[in-house]
matplotlib code that plots the C-alpha trace (Angstrom):
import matplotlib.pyplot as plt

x = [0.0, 1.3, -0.3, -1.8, -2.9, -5.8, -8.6, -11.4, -14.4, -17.0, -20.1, -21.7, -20.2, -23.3, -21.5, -19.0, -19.4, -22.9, -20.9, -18.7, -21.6, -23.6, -20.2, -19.7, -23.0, -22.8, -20.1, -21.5, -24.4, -22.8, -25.8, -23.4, -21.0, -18.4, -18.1, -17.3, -14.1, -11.6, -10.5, -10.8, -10.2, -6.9, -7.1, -4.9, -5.4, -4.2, -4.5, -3.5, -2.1, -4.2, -2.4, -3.0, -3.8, -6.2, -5.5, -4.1, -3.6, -4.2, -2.4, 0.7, -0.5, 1.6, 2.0, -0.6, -0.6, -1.1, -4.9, -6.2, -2.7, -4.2, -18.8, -19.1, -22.7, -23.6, -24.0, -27.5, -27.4, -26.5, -29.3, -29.2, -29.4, -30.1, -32.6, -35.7, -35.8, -39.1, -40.9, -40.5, -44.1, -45.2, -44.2, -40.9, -38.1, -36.5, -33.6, -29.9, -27.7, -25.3, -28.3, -28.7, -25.3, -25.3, -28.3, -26.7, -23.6, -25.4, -27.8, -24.8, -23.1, -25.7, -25.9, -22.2, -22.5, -25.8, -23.6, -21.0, -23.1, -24.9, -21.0, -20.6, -23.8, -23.7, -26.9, -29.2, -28.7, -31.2, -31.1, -31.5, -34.5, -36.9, -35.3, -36.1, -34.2, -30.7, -30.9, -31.4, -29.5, -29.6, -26.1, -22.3, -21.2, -24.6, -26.9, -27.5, -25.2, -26.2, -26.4, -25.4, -22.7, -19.6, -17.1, -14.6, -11.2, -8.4, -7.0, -3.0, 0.2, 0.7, 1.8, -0.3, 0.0, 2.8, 2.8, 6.7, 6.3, 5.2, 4.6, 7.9, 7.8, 7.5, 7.3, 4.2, 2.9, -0.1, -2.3, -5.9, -8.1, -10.2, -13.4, -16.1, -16.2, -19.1, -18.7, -20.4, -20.7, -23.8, -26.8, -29.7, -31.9, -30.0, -29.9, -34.1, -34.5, -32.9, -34.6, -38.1, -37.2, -36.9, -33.2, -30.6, -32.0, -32.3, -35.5, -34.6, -30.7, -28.3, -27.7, -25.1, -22.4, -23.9, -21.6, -18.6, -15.3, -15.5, -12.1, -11.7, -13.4, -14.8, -15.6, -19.4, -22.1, -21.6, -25.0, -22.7, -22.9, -27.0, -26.4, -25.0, -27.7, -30.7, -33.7, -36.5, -36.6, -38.1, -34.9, -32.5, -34.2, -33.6, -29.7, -29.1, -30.8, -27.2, -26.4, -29.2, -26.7, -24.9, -27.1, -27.8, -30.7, -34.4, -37.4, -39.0, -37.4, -36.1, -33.3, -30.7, -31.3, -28.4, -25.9, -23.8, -25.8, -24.0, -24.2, -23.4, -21.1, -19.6, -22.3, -24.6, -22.5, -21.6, -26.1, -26.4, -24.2, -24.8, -28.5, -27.4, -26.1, -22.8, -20.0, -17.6, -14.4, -11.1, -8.7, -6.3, -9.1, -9.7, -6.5, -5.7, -8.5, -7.6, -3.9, -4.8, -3.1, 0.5, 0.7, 0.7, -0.9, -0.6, -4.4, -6.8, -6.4, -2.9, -1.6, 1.2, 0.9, 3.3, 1.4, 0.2, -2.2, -5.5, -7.8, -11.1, -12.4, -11.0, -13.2, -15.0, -12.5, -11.4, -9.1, -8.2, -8.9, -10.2, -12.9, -13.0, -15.1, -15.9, -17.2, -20.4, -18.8, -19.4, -17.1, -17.9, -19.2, -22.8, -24.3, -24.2, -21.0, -21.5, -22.0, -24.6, -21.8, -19.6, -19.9, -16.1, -15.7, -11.8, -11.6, -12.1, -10.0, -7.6, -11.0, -13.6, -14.5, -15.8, -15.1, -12.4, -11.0, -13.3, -17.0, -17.3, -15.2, -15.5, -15.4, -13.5, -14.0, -10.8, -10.1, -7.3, -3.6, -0.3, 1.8, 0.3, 0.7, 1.9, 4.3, 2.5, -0.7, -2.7, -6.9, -6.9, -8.0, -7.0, -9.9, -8.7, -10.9, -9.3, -9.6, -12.5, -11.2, -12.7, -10.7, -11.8, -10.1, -10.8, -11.2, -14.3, -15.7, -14.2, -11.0, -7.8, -6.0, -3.5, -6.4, -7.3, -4.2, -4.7, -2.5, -3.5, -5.8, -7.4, -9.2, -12.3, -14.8, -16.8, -20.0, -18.7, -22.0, -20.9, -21.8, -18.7, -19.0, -20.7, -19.3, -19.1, -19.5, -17.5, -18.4, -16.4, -17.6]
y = [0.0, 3.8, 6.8, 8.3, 12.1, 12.8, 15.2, 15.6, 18.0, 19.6, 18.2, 15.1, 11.1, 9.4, 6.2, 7.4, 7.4, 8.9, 10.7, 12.4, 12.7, 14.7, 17.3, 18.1, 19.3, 21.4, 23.1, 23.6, 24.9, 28.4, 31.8, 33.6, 32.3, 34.3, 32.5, 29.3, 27.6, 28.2, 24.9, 21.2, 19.6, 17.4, 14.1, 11.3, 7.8, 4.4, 3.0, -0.7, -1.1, -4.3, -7.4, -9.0, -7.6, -8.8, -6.5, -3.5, 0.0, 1.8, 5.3, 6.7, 8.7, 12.2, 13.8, 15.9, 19.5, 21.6, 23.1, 26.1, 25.8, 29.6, 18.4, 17.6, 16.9, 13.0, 12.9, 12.3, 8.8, 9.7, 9.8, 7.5, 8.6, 5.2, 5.9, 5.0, 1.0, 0.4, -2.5, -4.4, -5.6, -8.6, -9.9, -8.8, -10.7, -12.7, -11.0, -12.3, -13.3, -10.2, -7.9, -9.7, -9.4, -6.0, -5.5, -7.8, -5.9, -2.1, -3.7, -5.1, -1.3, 0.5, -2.0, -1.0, 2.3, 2.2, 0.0, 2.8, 5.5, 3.2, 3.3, 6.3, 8.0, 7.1, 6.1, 8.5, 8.4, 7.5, 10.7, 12.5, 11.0, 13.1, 16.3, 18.1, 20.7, 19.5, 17.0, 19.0, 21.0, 23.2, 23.1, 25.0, 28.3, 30.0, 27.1, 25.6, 22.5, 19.1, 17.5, 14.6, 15.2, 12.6, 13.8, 11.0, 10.9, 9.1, 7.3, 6.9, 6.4, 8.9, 8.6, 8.5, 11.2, 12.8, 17.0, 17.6, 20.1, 18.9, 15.1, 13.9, 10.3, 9.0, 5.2, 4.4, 5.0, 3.7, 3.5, 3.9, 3.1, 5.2, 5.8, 8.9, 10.7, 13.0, 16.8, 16.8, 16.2, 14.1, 17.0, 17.0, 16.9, 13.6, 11.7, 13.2, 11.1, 8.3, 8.4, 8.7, 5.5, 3.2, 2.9, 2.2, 0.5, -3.4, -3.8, -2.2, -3.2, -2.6, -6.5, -8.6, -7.5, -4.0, -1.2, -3.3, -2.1, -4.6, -5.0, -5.2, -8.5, -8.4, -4.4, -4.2, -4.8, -7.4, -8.6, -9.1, -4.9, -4.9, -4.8, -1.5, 0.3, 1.5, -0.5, 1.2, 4.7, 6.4, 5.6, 6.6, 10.5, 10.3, 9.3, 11.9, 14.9, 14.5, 17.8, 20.5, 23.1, 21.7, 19.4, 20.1, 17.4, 18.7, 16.6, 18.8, 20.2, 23.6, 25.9, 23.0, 20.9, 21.5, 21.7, 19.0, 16.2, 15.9, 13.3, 10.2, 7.7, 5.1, 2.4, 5.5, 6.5, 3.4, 2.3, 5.6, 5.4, 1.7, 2.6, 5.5, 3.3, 3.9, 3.1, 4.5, 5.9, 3.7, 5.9, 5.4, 7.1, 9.7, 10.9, 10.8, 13.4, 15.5, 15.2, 16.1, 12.7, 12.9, 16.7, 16.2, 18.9, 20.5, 21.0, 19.7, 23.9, 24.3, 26.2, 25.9, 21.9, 23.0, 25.9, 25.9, 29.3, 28.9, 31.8, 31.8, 31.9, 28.2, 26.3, 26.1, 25.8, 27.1, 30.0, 29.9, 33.2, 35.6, 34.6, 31.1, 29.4, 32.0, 30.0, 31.7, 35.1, 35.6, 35.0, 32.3, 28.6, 27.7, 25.8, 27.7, 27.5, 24.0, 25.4, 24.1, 22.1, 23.7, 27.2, 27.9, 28.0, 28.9, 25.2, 23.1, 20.4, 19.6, 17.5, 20.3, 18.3, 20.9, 20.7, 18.1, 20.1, 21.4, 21.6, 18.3, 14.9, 12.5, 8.6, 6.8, 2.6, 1.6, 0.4, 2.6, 1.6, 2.8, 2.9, 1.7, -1.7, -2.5, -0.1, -0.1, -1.4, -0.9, -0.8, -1.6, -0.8, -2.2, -4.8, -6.1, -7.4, -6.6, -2.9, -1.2, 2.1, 3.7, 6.1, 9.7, 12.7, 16.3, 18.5, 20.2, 23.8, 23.2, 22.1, 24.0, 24.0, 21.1, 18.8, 20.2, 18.7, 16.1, 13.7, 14.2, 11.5, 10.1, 7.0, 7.0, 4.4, 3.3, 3.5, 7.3, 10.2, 13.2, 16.5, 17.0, 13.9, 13.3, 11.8, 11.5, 8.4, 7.6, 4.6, 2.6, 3.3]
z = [0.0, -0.4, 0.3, -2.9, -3.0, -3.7, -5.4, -4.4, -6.4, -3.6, -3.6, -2.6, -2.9, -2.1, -1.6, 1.0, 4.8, 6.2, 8.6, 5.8, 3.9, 5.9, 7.2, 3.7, 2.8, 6.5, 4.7, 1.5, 2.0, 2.9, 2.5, 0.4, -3.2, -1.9, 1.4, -0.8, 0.3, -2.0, -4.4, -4.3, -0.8, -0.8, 0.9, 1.4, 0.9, 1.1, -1.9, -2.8, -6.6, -8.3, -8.5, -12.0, -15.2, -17.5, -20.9, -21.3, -20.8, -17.8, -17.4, -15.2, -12.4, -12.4, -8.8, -8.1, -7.5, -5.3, -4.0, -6.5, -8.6, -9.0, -35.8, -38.8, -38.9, -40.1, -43.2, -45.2, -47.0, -51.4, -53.4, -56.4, -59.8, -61.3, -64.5, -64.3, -65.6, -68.5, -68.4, -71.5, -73.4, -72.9, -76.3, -76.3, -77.1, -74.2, -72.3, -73.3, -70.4, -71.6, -70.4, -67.5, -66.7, -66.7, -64.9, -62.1, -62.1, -61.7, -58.8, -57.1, -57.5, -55.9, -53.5, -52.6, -52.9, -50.3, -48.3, -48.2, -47.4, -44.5, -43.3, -43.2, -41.4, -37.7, -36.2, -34.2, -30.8, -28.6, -26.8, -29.3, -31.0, -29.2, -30.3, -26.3, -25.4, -24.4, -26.8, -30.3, -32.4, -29.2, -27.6, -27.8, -27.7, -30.3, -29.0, -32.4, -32.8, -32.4, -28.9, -29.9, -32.6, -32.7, -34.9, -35.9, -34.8, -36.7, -34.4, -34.4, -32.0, -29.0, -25.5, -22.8, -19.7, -21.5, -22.8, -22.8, -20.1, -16.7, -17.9, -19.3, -18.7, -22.8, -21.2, -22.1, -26.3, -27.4, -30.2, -31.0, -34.4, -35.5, -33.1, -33.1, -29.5, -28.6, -29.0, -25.7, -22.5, -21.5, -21.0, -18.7, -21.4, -23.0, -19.5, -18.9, -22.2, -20.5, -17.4, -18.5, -20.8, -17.9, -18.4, -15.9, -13.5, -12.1, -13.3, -17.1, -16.9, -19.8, -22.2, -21.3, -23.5, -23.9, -24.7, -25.8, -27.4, -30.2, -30.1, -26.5, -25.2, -22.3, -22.5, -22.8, -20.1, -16.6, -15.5, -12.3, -12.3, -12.2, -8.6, -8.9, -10.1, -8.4, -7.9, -10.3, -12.0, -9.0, -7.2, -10.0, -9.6, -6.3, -6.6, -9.7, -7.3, -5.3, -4.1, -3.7, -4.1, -7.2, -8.7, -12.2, -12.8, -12.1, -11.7, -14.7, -17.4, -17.0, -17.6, -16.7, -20.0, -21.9, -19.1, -18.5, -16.1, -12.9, -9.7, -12.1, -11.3, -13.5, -13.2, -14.7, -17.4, -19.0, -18.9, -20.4, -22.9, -24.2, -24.6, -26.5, -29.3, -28.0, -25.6, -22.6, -24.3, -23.1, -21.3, -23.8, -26.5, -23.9, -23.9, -27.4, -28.1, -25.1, -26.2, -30.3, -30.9, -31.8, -30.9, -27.1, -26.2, -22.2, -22.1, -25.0, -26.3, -26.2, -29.4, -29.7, -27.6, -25.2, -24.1, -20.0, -21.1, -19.2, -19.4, -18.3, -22.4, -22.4, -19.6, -16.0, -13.3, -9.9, -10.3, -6.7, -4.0, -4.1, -6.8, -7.0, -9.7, -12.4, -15.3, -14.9, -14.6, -10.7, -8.3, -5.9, -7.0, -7.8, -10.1, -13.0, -13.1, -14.5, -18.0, -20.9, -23.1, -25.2, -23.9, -23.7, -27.5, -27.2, -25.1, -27.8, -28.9, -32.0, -33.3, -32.3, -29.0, -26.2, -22.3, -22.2, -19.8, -16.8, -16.5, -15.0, -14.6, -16.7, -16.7, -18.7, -19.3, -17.6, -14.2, -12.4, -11.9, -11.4, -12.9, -16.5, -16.4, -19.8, -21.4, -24.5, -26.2, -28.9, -28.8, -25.2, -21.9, -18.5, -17.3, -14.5, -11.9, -8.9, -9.2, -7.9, -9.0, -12.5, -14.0, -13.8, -16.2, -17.3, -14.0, -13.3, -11.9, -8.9, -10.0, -10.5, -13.6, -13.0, -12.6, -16.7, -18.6, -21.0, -18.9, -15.4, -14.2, -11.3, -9.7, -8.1, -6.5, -9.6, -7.1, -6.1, -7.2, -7.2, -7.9, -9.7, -12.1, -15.5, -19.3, -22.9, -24.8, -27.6, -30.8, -33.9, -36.4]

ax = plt.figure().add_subplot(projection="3d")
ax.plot(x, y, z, "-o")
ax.set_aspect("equal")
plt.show()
């Protein structure tokens, strides 16, 4: 065992000690934003590393900081132009094998070209079918993109946890095919559709084998994990109203829907995202977008990569004293300052993706380790059954910028709900 430091984002972990529970919303339930503490609380751990690995690639942990370190849209399937074909009179001489032939061969072209298209235009998500608010063409920085836009990444070679400036360690490359990654963060209004679908819960559990990597056996849904969600839907409104100060979910729809959804834990995130038609990204994935690939980028906006500029035009975060969290503008930390997605238009990514750095935390599939415990790997993620850690990236609005960087990441209890704590999902196409 060794003593791990560790982050912690104010709000509510639902899963954690009553007694903890109940001194943490004494203290944040202060009258007045300005009488907010003043960054993420620090705590130490003992954590013990997990033994055997099944697959993979988990990431290097850096050292942490120190407190307040103050899309293309899819494309429509091609029409075909194939001319009109006559019917031939009933006395007409019989067809020769040439014409046949040739008929054969233009079926059997559009056939491939339909084929192609088909490959090409990613399936509507689920949440998004409805087209409510939050989960329309309704969300970034003008409110008009799609909700539930993945662009496609390429895929390549990079090196996980590693910018060239404060993460030097090039020990462990990896590489990733191409996969498509959500522009956004999950929104209210995408999990609402969720909810009221009877998802997510024991009695409306994901498939076995739900939400796979389909090159990663053993990656989709464990019936063994039914266990870990609540009981009906009733129950799973209750759990996602975790925090009355900072929860973003509402029992109605209202001014919350396209802000990212809060209080989820892992359990939550990867239902959600399997029902969407989709998947949870692989830590490995998540990095590579956050990183641009190749380029290695200090925080997912770096230009040039090796740039440590934070500015509040890139994302939600906690600047330290005197003003705290200022993503909404005010000094102090509320709510609001868990943005509708994509707000920070100067935070995007090398691939367009918004909020990969503050907001909120975000889950990725793997389970935590460190060190990484294979030096390198390709399409992988680390599985192993011991660990009862998830891994946990991207800072949030109460985080400082350290907790931002592309490389930094952290483990958390897979059952942990917090107010600090949402996703993205990510697909192959």
């Amino acid at each position: 065992m060794r003593d791990r430091r560790r982050v912690e984002p104010f709000s509510t972990v639902c899963d954690e000690d009553p007694e903890r529970f109940d001194s943490r919303n004494a203290k944040g339930a202060l009258a007045s934003k300005h009488r907010m503490r003043t960054g993420p609380r620090i705590m130490f751990a003992a954590i013990p590393l997990a033994g055997a690995v099944a697959l993979v690639c988990c990431g290097q942990d850096s050292s942490a900081p120190s407190v307040a370190d103050a899309a293309p849209q899819p494309r429509p399937p091609a029409e075909l132009d194939a001319a009109p074909i006559d019917a031939a009179p009933v006395d007409a001489a019989p067809i020769g094998d040439a014409s046949l032939d040739a008929a054969n061969a233009s079926d059997a072209g559009h056939d491939a070209a339909d084929a192609a298209d088909a490959a090409q235009t990613p399936p509507i998500s689920s949440s998004c079918a409805g087209a409510h608010p939050g989960a329309a063409h309704d969300c970034g920085p003008n409110g008009d993109d799609d909700c539930c836009g993945s662009p496609a990444l390429p895929g390549g070679t990079f090196k996980r946890s590693y910018d060239n400036v404060s993460l030097t360690d090039p020990s462990f490359p990896a590489t990733v095919s191409p996969f498509d990654l959500d522009t956004y963060e999950i929104t209210v209004g995408r999990y609402r559709a969720f909810v009221e679908a009877g998802k997510g819960t024991r009695a409306n559990p994901p498939a076995a084998g739900a939400g796979a990597h389909p090159k990663i056996p053993g990656s989709g849904w464990n019936p063994d994990w039914n266990a870990n969600l609540p009981q009906d839907t009733a129950s799973l409104r209750t759990l996602v109203a975790c925090n009355s100060i900072y929860q973003t979910w509402t029992d109605a729809p209202g001014a919350n829907e396209a802000r990212a959804m809060n209080c989820l834990n892992w359990y939550d995130v990867f239902a959600f995202c399997a029902w969407d038609g989709k998947r949870l990204p692989t830590e490995a994935e998540w990095n590579y977008a956050a990183a641009g690939g190749d380029e290695q980028r200090v925080y997912p906006w770096s230009s040039p990569a090796t740039s440590t500029s934070v500015e509040r035009v890139n994302a939600s975060y906690n600047e330290g004293a005197p003003n705290e969290c200022m993503g909404d503008g005010i000094a102090g930390c509320s709510v609001t300052d868990i943005l509708p997605v994509g707000t920070k238009r100067e935070g995007r990514g090398r691939w367009g993706h918004s909020d990969l750095g503050g907001n909120i935390w975000e889950w990725a599939l793997d389970v935590y380790a460190d060190p990484y415990p294979s030096a390198s790997c390709a399409d992988c993620a680390n599985l192993t059954a011991s660990g009862s850690q998830r891994v946990i990236r991207g800072g949030g609005y109460f985080s400082g910028p350290t907790y931002m960087r592309a490389g930094y990441r952290e483990g958390y209890l897979a059952t942990a709900r917090d107010g600090g704590f949402g996703g993205r999902c990510a697909r192959t196409p």
